[in-house]
VEXDREN-2710 file (C-alpha; in Angstrom, 1 decimal):
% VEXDREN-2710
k/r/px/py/pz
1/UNK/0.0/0.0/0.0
2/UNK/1.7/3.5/-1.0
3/UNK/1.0/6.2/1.1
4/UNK/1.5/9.4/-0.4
5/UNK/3.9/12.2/0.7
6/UNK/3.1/15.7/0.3
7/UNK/4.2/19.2/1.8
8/UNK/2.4/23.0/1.9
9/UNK/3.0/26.1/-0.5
10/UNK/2.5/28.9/1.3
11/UNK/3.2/32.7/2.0
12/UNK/3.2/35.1/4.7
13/UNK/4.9/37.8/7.2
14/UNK/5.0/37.2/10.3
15/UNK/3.2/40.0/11.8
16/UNK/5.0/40.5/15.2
17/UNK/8.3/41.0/13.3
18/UNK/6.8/43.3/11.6
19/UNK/5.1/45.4/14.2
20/UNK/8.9/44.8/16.2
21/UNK/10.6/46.5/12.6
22/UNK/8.2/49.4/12.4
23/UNK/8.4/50.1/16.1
24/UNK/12.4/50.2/15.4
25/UNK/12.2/52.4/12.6
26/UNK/9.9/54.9/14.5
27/UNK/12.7/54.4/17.5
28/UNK/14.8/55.4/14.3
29/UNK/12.8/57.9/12.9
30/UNK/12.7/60.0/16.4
31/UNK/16.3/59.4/17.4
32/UNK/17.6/60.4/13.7
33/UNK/19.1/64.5/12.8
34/UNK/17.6/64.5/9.6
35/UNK/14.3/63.7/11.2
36/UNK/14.3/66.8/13.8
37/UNK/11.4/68.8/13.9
38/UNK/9.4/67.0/11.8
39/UNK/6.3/65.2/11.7
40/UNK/7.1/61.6/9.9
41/UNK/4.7/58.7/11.3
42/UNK/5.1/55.2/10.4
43/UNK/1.3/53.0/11.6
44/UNK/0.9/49.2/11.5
45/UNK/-2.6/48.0/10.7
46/UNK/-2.7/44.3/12.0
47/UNK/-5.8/44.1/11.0
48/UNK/-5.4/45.4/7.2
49/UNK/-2.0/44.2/6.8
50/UNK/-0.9/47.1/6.0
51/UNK/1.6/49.9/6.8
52/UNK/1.1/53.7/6.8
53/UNK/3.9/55.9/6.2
54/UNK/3.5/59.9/6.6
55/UNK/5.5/62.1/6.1
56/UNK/6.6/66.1/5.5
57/UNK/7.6/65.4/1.7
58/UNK/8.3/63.3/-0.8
59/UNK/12.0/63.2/0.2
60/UNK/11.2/62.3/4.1
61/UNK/8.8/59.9/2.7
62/UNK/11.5/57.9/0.8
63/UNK/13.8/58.5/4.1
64/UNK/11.4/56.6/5.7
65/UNK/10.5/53.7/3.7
66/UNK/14.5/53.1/3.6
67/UNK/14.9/53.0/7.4
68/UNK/11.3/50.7/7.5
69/UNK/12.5/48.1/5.0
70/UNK/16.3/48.2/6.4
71/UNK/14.2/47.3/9.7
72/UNK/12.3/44.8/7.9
73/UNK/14.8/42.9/6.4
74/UNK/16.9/42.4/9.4
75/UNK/14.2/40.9/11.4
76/UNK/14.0/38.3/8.4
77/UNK/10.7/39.9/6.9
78/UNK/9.9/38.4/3.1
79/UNK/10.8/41.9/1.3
80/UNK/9.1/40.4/-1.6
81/UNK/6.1/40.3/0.4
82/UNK/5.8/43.9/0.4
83/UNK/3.5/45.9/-1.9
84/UNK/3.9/49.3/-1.9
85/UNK/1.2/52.3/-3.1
86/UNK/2.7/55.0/-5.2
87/UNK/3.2/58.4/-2.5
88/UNK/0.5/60.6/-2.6
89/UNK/1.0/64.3/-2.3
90/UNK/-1.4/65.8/0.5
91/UNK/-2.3/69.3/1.6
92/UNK/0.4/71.7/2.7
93/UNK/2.7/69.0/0.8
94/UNK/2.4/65.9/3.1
95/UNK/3.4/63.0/1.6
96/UNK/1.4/59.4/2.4
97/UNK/2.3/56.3/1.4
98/UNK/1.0/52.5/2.0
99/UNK/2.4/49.1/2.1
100/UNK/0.5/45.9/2.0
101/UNK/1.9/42.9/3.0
102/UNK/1.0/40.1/1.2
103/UNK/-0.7/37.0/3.2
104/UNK/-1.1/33.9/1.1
105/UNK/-0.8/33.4/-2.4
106/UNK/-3.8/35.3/-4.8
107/UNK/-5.0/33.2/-7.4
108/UNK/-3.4/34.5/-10.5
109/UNK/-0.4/33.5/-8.9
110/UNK/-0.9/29.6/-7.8
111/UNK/-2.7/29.1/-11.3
112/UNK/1.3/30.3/-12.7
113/UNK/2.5/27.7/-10.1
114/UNK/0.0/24.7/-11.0
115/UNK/0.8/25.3/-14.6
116/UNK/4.4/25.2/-14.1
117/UNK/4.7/22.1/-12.0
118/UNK/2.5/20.3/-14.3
119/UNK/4.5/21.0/-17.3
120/UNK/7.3/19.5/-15.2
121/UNK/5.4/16.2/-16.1
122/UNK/6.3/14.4/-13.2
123/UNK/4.7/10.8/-12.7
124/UNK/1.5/10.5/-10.1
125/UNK/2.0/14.4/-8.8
126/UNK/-0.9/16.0/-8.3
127/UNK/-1.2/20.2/-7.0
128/UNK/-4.2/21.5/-5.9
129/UNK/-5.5/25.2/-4.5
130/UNK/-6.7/24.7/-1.0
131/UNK/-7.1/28.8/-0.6
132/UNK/-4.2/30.9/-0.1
133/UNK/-2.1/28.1/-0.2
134/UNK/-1.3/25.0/-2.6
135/UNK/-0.7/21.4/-1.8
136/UNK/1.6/18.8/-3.6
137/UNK/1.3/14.9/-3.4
138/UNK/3.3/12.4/-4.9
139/UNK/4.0/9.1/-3.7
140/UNK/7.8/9.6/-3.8
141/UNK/9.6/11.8/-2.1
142/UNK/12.6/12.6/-4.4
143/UNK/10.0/13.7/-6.5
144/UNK/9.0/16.5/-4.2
145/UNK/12.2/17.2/-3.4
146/UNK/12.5/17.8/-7.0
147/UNK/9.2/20.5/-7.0
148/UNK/10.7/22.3/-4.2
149/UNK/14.4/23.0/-6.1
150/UNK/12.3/23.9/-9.2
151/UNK/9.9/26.2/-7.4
152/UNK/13.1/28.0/-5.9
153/UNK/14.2/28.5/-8.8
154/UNK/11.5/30.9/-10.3
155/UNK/10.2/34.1/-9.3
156/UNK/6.8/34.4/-8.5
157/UNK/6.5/37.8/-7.1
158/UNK/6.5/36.6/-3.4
159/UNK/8.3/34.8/-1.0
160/UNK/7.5/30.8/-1.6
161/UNK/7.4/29.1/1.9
162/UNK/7.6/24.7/2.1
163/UNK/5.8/23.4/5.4
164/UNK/3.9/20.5/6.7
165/UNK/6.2/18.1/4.6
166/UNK/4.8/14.8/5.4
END
């Protein structure tokens, strides 16, 4: 009797590292000369998953997203994971700007990687969508194995996470 091996496709921040990055680039943000006298805010929306940068200009605004992503990536946050809305120009010149951070993989996106494993044609693999996340069966393990190098490989426009290999 073959049992059939499989593992998880997935995508994701972890949230509390990113709530410990923007609280360390507001630290930042308050302790930094450039940033004296200003009014440059950096909010987390759990919620939303999303990020709000404010700022007095364009220029601050940039400043900002720089120190926030530098934050980001050391705390081992998927920068690929990060979607960010072009700035906005405000009254009185106040710049805005939002990042959302991508949870799960949309739809366009698993189709891209369904239709690239199967043209792999690999013997008794099977993918299917379960949501915002994909699951892979095979009976074999080296063949998984082999799915996991190849999805490495390409770019999908997000950080690919591999879990609950069984």
């Amino acid at each position: 009797m073959a049992q059939n091996q499989s593992f998880d496709i997935s995508t994701g921040v972890d949230l509390q590292e990113v709530d410990n990055a923007v609280n360390q680039a507001r630290k930042e943000i308050d302790q930094r000369y450039d940033f004296r006298g200003t009014n440059c805010t950096v909010e987390l929306d759990r919620a939303a998953g999303l990020v709000a940068l404010d700022a007095d200009d364009e220029y601050r605004l940039r400043a900002v997203y720089e120190v926030l992503v530098s934050k980001l990536a050391k705390r081992g946050v998927p920068l690929k994971n990060l979607d960010p809305s072009d700035p906005e120009t405000g009254s009185l010149g106040r710049a805005r700007q939002q990042v959302v951070l991508r949870q799960g993989i949309d739809s366009d996106t698993a189709k891209r990687i369904v239709k690239d494993v199967k043209e792999l044609k690999l013997k008794k693999l099977q993918v299917q969508i379960q949501g915002d996340e994909l699951r892979v069966t095979s009976p074999d393990r080296d063949t998984l194995q082999e799915v996991i190098a190849f999805l490495r490989k390409g770019d999908y426009g997000v950080e690919l996470q591999f879990g609950n290999y069984r």
